[in-house]
N, C-alpha and C positions, 0 to 999 in steps of 0.2 A: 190361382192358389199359390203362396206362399210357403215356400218353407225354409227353416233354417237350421241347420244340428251340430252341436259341438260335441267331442270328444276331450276330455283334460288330459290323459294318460298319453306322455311323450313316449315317442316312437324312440328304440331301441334298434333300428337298422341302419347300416350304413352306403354309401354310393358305390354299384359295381358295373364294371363298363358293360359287362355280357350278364344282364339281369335273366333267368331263365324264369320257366313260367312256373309258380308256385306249387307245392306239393297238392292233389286234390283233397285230401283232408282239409288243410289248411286251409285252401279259398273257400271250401264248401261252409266249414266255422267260421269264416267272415263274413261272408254271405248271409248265412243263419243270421249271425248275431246284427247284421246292418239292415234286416228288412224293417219294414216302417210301419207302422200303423195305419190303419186307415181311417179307423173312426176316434172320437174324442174319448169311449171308455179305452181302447187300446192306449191310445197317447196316454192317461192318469193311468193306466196299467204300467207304462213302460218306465211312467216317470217312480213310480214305487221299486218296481224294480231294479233296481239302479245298480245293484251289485251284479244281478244278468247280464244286465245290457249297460255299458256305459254312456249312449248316447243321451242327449239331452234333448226333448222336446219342447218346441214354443206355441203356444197357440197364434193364431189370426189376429186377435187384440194385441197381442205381446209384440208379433213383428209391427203390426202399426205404428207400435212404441217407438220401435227400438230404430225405424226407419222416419221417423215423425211423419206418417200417414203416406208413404212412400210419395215424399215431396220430388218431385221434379230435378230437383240440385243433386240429389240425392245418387243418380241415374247413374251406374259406373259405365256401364254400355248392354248389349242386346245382342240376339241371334233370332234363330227359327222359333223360338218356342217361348221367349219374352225376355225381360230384361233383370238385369241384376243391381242392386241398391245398396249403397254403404250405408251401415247402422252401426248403432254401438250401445252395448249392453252396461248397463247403469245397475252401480250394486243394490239398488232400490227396486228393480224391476221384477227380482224373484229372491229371495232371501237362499243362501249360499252360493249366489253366483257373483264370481269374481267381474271389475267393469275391464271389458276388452272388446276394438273395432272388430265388426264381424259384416260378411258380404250376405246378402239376403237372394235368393232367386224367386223370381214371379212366374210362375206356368201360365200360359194361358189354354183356360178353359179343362185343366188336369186334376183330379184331384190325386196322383197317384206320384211317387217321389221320380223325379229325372235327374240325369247325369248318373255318375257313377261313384261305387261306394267307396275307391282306393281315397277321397278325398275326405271321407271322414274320419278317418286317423289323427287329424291334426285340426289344429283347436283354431274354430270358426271358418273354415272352407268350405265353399259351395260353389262349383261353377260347371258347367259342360259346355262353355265358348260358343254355346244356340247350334252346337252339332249332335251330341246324346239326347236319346229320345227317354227308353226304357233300359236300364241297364243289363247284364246279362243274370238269371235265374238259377240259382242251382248247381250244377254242374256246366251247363252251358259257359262257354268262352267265349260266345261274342252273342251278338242278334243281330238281326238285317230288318235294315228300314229303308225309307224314301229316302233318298240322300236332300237333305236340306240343311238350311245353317249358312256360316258368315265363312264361304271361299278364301282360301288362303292360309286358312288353319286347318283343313281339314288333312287327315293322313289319307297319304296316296291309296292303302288298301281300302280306305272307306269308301274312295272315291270309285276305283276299279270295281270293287265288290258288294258294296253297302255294308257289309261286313263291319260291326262297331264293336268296339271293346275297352276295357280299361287304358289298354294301352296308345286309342286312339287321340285318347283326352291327353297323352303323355306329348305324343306331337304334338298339337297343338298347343301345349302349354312352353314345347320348346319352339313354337314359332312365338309366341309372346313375350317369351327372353329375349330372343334375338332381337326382337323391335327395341326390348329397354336397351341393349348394349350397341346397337346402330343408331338409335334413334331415326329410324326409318318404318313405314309401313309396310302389310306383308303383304301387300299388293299397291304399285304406286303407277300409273301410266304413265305420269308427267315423266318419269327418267328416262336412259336410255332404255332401249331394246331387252340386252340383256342385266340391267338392275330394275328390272320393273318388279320379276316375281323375286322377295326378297330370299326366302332360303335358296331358290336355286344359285342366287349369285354370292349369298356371303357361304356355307358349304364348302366349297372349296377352300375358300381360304381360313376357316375355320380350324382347320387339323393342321396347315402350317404356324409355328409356332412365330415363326421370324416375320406374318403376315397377316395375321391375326388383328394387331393391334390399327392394319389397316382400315377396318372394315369399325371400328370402334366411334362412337358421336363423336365427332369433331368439334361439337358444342361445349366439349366435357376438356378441352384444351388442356388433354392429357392430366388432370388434377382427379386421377383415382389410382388402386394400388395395382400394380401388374398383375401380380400373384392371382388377387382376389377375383382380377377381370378374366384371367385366364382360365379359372376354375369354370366361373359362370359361362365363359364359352363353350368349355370342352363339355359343361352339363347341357348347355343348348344341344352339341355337337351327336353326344347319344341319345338326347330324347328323339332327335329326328331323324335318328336310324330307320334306315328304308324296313328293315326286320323287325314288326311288332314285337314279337319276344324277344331281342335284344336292347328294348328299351328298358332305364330305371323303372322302379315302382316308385309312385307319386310320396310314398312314407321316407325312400332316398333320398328323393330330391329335396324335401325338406330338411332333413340331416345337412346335406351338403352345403343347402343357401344357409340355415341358422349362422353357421362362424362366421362368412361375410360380414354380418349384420356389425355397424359400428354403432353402440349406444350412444344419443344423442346426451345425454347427460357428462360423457367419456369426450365427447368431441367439442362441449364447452369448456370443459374443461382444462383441455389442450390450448385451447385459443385465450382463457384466460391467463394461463403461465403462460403464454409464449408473449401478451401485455407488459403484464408484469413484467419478464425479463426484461425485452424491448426498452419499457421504462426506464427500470434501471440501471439500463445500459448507457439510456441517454443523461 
């Protein structure tokens, strides 16, 4: 089973180091408004309703599309529960949708939605790292399952407790930072002893400010911004607070990564003047 769901409506929150856990009103109305459909009159019920519900539904043909028959290349990677595909929505595909790359996930043998709902906030996200089974229900703050999925992202309480929650997915998504900014895997035998398991060894040096930049891809020969890399640390740094509730909400962490973002339009442009002068310098 395939699904895929976007959101347009930009998040309005910002990054807070000690994220508490949300009003129950609040997650309850999120909740509500993120359940799924299950059958194809709900999905053409949901897609009418549009001013209810802002999500957007795809059908089975559409993801074919939009992933060209989930080709193979396609494959961003996998977990317990199947794999995830890059796609990308063509203004052609459904008439008022804007064209933007979107991740697609595959269940296998599910027809019911998995991961969890903090990630439909922001526009084409889909993933639960093959550790989220069923999300949590109603009032419920977490659920307990078999603990399955791709070790090394998984959060300590999941592991101790089975215990899964929104916030599980928050770890894990701060061990998948940390790989972009080491350029390291979060679990590597070949190293030593204690750099095998990656967060326990970069962690530490993580909140020192003066040592930080040690633990940074070596590959990257120092040619990115301080600032920028430091922000992306310190957000690693809370997602992978040992205290669920003291993690960001995945709607933060998006606030916080957007500034980063250097438009690639903005950065040719930079290299064209700096030609240009060069030139007529010479």
């Amino acid at each position: 089973m395939g699904n895929c769901w976007c959101r347009w409506k930009p998040s309005i929150y910002r990054v807070s180091a000690n994220v508490k856990s949300a009003q129950g009103q609040l997650v309850k109305q999120r909740n509500d408004d993120s359940k799924l459909p299950s059958n194809p009159k709900e999905v053409e019920d949901l897609r009418r309703d549009s001013a209810a519900n802002p999500l957007i539904a795809f059908t089975f043909n559409e993801l074919k599309i939009i992933t060209g028959n989930f080709r193979p290349d396609r494959v961003l990677g996998g977990g317990g529960f199947g794999s995830v595909y890059k796609g990308f929505i063509s203004e052609d595909l459904r008439e008022g949708l804007p064209s933007l790359p979107v991740a697609v996930k595959v269940h296998d043998g599910d027809n019911s939605y998995q991961g969890h709902r903090e990630w439909l906030d922001y526009n084409a996200k889909l993933s639960d790292f093959g550790l989220a089974k069923d999300g949590p229900e109603g009032d419920k703050s977490h659920v307990s399952t078999r603990i399955m999925g791709t070790y090394g992202y998984a959060a300590p309480e999941y592991i101790m407790t089975g215990h899964l929650s929104s916030s599980s997915d928050v770890y894990s998504f701060g061990v998948v930072l940390l790989e972009l900014l080491t350029g390291r895997k979060s679990l590597d035998k070949l190293r030593p002893a204690r750099e095998q398991n990656l967060t326990d060894w970069a962690l530490p040096l993580l909140k020192e400010k003066k040592k930080f930049l040690n633990i940074i891809d070596p590959r990257l020969e120092g040619d990115y911004p301080i600032k920028g890399v430091h922000k992306a640390a310190m957000l690693a740094y809370h997602c992978l607070n040992k205290n669920p509730k003291a993690r960001p909400l995945m709607r933060d962490i998006v606030d916080s990564l957007e500034p980063l973002q250097v438009p690639i339009i903005s950065q040719v442009s930079d290299t064209e003047s700096k030609g240009k002068e060069d030139a007529q310098s010479n």
